[in-house]
VOROTI-42602 format. One line per field, with one value per residue (C-alpha): residue number from 1; residue in one letter; chain; x, y, z. Coordinates in Angstrom, 2 decimals, m for minus. Layout:
BEGIN
n <- c(NUM|...)
res <- c(A|...)
chain <- c(A|...)
X <- c(X|...)
Y <- c(Y|...)
Z <- c(Z|...)
END
This chain:
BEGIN
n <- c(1|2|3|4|5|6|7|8|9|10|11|12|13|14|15|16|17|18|19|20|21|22|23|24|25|26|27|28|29|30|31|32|33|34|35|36|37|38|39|40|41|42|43|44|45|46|47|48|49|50|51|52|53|54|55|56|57|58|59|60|61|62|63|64|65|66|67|68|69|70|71|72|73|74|75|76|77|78|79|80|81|82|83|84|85|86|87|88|89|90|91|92|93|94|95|96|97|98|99|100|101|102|103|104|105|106|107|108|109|110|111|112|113|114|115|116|117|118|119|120|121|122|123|124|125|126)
res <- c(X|X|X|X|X|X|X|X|X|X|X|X|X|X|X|X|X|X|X|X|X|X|X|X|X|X|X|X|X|X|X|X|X|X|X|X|X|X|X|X|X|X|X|X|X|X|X|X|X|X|X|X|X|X|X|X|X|X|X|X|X|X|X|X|X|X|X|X|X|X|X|X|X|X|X|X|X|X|X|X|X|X|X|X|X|X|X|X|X|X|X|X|X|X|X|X|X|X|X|X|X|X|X|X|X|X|X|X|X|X|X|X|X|X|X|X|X|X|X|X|X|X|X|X|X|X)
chain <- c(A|A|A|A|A|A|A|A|A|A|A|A|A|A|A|A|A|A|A|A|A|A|A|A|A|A|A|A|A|A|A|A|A|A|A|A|A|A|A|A|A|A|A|A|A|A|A|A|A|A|A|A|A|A|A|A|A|A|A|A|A|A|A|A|A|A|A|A|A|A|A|A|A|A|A|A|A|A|A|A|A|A|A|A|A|A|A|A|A|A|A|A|A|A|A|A|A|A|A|A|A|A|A|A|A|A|A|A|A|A|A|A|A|A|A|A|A|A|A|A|A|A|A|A|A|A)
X <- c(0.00|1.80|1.93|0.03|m3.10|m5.11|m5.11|m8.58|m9.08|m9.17|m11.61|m10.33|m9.16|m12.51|m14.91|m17.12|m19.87|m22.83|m24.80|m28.57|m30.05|m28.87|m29.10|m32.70|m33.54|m34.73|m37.56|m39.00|m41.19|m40.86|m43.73|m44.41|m42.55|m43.52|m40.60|m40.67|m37.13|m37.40|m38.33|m35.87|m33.93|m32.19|m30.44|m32.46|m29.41|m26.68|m23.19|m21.39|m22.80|m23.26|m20.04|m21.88|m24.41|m23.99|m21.30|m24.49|m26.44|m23.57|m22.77|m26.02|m26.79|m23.55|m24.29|m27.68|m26.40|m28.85|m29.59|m29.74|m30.77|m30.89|m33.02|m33.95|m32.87|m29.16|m28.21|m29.17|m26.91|m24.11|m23.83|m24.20|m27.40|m30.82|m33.73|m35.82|m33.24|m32.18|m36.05|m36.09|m32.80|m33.96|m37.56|m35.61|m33.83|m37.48|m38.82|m35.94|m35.94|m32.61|m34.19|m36.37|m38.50|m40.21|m42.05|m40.96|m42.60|m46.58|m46.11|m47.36|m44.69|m41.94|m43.65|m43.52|m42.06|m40.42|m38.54|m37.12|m35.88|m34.50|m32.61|m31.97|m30.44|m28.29|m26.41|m25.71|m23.87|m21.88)
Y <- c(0.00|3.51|5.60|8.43|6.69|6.89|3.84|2.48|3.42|0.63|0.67|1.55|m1.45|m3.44|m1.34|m3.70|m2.02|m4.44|m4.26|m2.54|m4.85|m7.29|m4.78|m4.62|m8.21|m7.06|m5.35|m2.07|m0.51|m1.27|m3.52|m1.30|1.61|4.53|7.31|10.72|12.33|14.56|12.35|13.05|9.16|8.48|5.56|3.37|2.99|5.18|4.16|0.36|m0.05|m4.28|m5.36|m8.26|m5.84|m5.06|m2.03|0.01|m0.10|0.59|3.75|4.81|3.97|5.72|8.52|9.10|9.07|10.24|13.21|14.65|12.23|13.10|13.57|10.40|12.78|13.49|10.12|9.10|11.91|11.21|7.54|8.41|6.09|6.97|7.94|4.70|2.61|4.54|4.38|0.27|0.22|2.30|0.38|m2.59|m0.88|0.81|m2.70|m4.64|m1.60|m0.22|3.10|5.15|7.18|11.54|12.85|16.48|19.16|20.47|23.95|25.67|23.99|25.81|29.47|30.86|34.23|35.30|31.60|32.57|36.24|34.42|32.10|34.86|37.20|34.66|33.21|36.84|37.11|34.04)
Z <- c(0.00|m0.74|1.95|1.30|1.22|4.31|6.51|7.43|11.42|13.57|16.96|20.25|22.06|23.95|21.94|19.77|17.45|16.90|13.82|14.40|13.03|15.85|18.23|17.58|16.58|13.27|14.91|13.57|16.23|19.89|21.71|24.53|25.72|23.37|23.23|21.33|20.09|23.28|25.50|28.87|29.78|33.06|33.76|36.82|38.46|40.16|39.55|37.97|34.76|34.03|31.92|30.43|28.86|24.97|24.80|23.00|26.19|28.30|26.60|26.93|30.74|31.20|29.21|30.82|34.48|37.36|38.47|34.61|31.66|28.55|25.40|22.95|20.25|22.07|22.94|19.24|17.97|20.44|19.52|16.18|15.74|13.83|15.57|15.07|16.04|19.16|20.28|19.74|21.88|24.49|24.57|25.33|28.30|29.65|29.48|31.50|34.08|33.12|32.27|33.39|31.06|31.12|28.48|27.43|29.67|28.84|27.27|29.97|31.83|29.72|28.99|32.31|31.06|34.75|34.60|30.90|32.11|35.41|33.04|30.38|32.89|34.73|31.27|31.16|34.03|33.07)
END
C-alpha cells in the first residue's frame, strides 16, 4: 500500500460495534414503551454499569447518568445512531428496568415568562 493513502481506522481497544439490526432483533417498532425524540432518559441505576451488557447499552446507561438524563434525540446523535433505532434500543432498556423514562414538559410547563428572564439574565452574568 503507498503511503500516502489513508489507513482504514481501527476501533479503540474493547470497543465492539454491533450491527442494528442485531441490536434490535430485526424489529422495527418497539412492543411497549412509546418514546418521542425529546423524550428526557435516566439511567435506573446510580453508579457500575453491568459489563456483560452489549457495549451500545452501556454507553447509553452511562451517558444518561442520574440526576440529569438526557433527550432520545441526544443520545441518538451522540452515539451516532438513527432515531428509530435509538427508540427500539432504548424500549428494550425501559422494558428490562434499566431506564427510566419523562415525556418532554406540557407547554405551559416551559412558557412561564419570569422563569425565561430568570434564566436569560443569569447566562448573562456568566
Amino acid at each position: 500500500m503507498p503511503q500516502d493513502e489513508p489507513q482504514p481506522q481501527a476501533q479503540p481497544p474493547g470497543r465492539r460495534r454491533t450491527r442494528l439490526y442485531a441490536l434490535t432483533d430485526g424489529r422495527t417498532a418497539a412492543a411497549h414503551t412509546v418514546l418521542t425524540m425529546d423524550t428526557t432518559i435516566t439511567a435506573a441505576a446510580d453508579g457500575e454499569v453491568d459489563g456483560t451488557l452489549p457495549t451500545e447499552w452501556q454507553e447509553i446507561l452511562t451517558m444518561c447518568a442520574p440526576p440529569g438524563g438526557r433527550a432520545v434525540a441526544e443520545i441518538a446523535a451522540r452515539m451516532h445512531i438513527r432515531l428509530t433505532p435509538m427508540t427500539l434500543l432504548l424500549g428494550e432498556l425501559a422494558e428490562r428496568g434499566l431506564i427510566h423514562h419523562r415525556p418532554p414538559l406540557a407547554v405551559a410547563e416551559t412558557t412561564d415568562v419570569h422563569l425565561l428572564m430568570r434564566i436569560r439574565d443569569s447566562l448573562a452574568r456568566i
